[in-house]
C-alpha positions in Angstrom: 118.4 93.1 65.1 117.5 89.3 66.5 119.9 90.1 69.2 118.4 93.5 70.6 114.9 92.1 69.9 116.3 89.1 72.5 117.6 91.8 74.8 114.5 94.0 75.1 112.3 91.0 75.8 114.5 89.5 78.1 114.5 92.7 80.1 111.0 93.2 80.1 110.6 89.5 81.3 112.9 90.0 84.3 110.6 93.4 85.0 107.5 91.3 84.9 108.9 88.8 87.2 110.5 91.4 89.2 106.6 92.3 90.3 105.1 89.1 90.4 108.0 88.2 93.2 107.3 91.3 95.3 103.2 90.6 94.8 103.3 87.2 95.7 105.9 87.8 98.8 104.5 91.1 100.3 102.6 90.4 103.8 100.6 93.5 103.6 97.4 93.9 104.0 96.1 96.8 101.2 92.5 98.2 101.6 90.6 96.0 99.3 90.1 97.2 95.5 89.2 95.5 92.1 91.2 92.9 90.9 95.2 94.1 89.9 97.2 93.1 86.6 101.0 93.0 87.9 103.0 95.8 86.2 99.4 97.4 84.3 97.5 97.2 87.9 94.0 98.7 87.3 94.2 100.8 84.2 92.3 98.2 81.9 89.9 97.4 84.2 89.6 101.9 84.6 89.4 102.0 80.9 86.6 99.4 80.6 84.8 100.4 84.0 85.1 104.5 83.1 85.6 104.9 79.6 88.2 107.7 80.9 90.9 108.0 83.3 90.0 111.4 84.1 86.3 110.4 85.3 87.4 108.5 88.9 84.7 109.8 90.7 81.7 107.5 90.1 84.2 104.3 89.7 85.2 105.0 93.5 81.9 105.9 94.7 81.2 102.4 93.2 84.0 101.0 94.8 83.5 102.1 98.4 79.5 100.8 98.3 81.1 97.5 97.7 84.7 97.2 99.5 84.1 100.4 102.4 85.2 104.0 102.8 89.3 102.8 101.9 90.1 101.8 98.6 93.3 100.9 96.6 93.7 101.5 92.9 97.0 100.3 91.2 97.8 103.2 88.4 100.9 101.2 87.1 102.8 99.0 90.0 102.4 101.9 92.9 99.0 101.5 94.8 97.0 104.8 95.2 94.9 104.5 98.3 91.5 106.4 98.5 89.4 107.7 101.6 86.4 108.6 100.9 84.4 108.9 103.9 84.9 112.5 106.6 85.3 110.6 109.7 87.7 107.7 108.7 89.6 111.4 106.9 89.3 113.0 110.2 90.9 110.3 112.1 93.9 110.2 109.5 94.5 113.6 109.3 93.5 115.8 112.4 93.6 112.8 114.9 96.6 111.2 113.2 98.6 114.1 113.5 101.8 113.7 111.4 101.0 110.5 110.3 99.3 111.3 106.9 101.5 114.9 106.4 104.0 113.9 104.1 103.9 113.7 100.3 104.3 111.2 98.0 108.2 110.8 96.6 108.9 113.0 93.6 108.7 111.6 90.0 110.4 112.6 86.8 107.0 114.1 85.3 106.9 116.3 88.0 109.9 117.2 89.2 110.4 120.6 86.7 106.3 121.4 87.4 106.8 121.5 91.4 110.2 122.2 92.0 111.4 118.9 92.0 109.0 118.9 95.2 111.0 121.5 97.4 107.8 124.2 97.4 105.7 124.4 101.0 102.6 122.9 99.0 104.7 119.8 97.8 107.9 119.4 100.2 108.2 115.8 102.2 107.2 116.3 106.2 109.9 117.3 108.3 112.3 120.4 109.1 112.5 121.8 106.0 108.5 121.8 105.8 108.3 123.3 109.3 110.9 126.3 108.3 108.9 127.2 105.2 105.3 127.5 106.4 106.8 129.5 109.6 108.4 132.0 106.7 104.8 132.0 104.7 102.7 132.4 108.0 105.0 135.3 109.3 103.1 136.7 106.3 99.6 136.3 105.9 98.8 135.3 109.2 95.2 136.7 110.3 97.0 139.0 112.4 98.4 140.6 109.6 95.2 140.5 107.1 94.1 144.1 107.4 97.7 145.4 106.4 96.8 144.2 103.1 93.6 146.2 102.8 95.1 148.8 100.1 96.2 145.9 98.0 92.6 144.7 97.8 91.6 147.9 97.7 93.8 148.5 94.6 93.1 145.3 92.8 89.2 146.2 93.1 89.5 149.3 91.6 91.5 147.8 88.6 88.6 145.2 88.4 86.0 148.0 88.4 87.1 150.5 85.9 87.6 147.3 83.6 84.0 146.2 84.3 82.7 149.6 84.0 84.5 149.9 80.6 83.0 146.7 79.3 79.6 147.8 80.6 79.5 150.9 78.6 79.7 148.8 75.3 76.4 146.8 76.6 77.6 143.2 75.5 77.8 140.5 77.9 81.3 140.3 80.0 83.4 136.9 80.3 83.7 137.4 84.1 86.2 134.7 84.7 88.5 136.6 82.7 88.2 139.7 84.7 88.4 138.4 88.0 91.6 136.3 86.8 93.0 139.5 86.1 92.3 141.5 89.2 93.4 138.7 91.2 97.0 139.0 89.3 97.2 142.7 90.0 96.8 141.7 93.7 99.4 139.4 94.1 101.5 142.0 92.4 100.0 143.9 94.7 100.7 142.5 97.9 104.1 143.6 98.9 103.0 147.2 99.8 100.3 148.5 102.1 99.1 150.4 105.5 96.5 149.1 107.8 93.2 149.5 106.9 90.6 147.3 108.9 87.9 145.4 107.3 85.4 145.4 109.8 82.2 145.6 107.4 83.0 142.0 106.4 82.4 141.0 110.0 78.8 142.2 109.7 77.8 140.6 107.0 77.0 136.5 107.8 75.3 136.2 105.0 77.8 137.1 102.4 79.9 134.7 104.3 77.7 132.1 104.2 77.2 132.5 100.6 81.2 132.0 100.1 81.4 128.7 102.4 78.3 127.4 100.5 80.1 127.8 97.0 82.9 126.1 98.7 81.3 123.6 99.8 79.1 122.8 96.7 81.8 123.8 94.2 85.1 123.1 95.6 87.9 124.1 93.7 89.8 121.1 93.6 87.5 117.5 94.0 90.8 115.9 95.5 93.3 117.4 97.3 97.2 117.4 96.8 97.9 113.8 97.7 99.3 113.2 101.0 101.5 110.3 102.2 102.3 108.6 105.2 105.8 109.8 107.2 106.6 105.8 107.9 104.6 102.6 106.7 101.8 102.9 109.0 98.8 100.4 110.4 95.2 102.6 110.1 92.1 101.1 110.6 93.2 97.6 110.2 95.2 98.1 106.6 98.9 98.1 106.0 99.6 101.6 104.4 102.6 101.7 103.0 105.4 104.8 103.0 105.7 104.9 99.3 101.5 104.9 98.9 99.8 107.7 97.3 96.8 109.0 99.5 93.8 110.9 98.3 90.5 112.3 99.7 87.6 112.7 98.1 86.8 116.7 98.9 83.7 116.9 96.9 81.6 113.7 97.9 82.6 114.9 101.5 81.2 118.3 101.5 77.9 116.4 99.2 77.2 114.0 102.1 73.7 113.8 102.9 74.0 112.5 106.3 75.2 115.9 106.9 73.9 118.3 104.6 70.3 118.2 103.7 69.7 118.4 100.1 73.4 118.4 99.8 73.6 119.2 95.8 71.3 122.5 96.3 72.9 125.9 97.1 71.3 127.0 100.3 73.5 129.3 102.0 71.3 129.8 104.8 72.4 126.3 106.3 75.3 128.4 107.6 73.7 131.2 109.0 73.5 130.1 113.0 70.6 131.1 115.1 69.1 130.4 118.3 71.2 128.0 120.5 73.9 127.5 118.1 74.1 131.6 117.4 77.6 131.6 119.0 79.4 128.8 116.8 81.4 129.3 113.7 81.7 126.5 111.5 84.9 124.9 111.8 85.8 124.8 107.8 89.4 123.5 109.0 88.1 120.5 110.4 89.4 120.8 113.8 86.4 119.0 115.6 85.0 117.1 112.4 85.0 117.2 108.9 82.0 118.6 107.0 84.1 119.7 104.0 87.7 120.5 103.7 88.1 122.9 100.4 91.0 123.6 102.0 92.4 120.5 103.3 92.5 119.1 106.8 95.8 118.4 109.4 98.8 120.0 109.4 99.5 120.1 106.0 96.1 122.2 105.4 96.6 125.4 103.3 98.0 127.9 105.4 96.7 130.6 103.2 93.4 129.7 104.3 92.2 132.6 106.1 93.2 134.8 103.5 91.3 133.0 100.6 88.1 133.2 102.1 88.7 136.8 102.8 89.6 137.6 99.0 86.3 136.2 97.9 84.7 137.9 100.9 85.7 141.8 99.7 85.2 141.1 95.9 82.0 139.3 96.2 81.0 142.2 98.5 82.0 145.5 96.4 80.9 143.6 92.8 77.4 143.2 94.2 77.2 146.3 95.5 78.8 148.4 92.9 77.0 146.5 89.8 73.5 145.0 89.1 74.7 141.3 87.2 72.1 139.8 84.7 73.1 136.3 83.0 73.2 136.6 79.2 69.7 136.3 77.4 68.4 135.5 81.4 68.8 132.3 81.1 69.5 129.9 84.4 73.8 129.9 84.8 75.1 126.6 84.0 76.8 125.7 87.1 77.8 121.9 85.5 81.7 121.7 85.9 84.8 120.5 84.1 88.5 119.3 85.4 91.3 122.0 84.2 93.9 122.6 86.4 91.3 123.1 89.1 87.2 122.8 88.7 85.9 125.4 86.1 82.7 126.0 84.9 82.0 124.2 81.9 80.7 127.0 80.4 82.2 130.4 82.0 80.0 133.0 83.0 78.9 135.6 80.3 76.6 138.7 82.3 75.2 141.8 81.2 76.9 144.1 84.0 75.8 148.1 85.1 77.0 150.4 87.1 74.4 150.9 90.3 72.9 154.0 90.8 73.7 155.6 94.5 
């Protein structure tokens, strides 16, 4: 017993050491970051700071007030760098090119989840990357949307019988439930199809705006996937190294009030253009600057893009139109928000729902 007791802690001492050595020798120059326990790096100081590790937000909004829009945590002995601010993002990932389009090396946790990292979404930068997003954008390119248009047109009508249904009982619906489920009967869907345009969607800016302002205020993920650079790389005077995780901050980006005024209401008309600007269309990819970036930014940004916001565009549309929505006992929705495998609604939506009259 002595002697495995012996062997353990000799092990662990060597680990220990192990990281000390390769602290104490490294010449690189992180982004700056609260003070790092070799092995642990920051999670006491996370735990004490945060309470949870799950609650980063406001620590790192802390941090870049008092070290700059680039900061490192250490979640075990790998650092996790953070950018936080829309122009130092833009110039990693549009201007950078393919310096910030890989992703992180696969762990054990996560190998069986994504593939073992071999999926378009999670796949390192290179060849293999390139062949697979030509195959997906063969498909859903926007030159191909409106050859969808019965598959939407079929998942809508699935949603709608299922509203109407619940409507006739006269107790409030769990929309999120519903709209989960018409959204699996159109990727079931998609396979099958004539062309159908959907030019009434083009004349409607204000439904549009409405879906880049919920976007924008309530992105669906507050980070997005982690990127990583291609080769240990030099940006903006810090040493980021290959095997680095890199984040972006999505929400506080799209919440910045240097852009946005009164960034935490919904105002959807801050997207409707008029008068000198009447011929621009916001740029949600990011191309000239980042506002927000739901969907990412650079060459790794979601190629299914186009198609998302098109989706929300037709349901929103036809739901509206076909029913009159009233929030349970008509009370103010709760729009406060929780962390499950995207952002939720802490509470889900419950509405009264009815059929309109035409």
């Amino acid at each position: 017993m002595e002697l495995w007791f012996s062997l353990v802690a000799f092990l662990l001492l060597c680990s220990s050491l192990h990281a000390l050595i390769k602290l104490f020798r490294t010449t690189k120059k992180l982004p700056p970051g609260p003070p790092t326990i070799p092995v642990i790096g920051n999670f006491l100081w996370l735990l004490k700071t945060s309470k949870s590790f799950s609650n980063v937000e406001p620590v790192l909004r802390q941090l870049r007030a008092k070290y700059g829009p680039i900061v490192t945590l250490y979640l075990g002995s790998q650092p996790s760098i953070f950018i936080t601010n829309r122009d130092t993002a833009h110039r990693a990932l549009v201007q950078g090119g393919s310096a910030f389009a890989s992703r992180p090396l696969a762990v054990q946790a996560t190998q069986v989840i994504f593939s073992n990292h071999r999926t378009i979404a999670m796949i390192p930068y290179g060849n293999q990357w390139r062949i697979l997003r030509q195959n997906l954008m063969s498909s859903i390119h926007p030159t191909r949307l409106n050859s969808y248009s019965p598959c939407r047109r079929w998942a809508l009508e699935v949603l709608k019988n299922r509203l109407a249904r619940e409507a006739k009982l006269g107790r409030p619906v769990r929309v999120v439930d519903h709209i989960q489920h018409a959204m699996f009967c159109l990727l079931i869907y998609m396979l099958f199809g004539d062309e159908i345009k959907d030019d009434d969607l083009k004349r409607m800016p204000y439904l549009n705006a409405v879906v880049l302002e919920t976007l924008r205020r309530h992105p669906p993920g507050h980070f997005i996937i982690p990127r990583a650079v291609v080769e240990d790389t030099k940006f903006d005077g810090y040493d980021i190294p290959r095997n680095a995780m890199v984040n972006f901050t999505v929400a506080d980006m799209g919440w910045d009030p240097k852009v946005w005024e009164e960034p935490m209401e919904f105002k959807p008309e801050r997207f409707l253009s008029d008068g000198e600007n009447a011929h621009q269309v916001f740029d949600i990819k990011g191309v000239r600057e980042i506002k927000m970036m739901p969907f990412g930014a650079g060459r790794r940004i979601c190629p299914a893009i186009s198609l998302a916001i098109l989706h929300q565009q037709y349901f929103v549309a036809n739901l509206i139109r076909d029913f009159k929505w009233t929030a349970e006992n008509g009370c103010d929705v709760d729009l406060s928000e929780k962390q499950d495998f995207t952002i939720v609604m802490k509470s889900p939506l419950m509405a009264f729902i009815s059929p309109r009259i035409n």
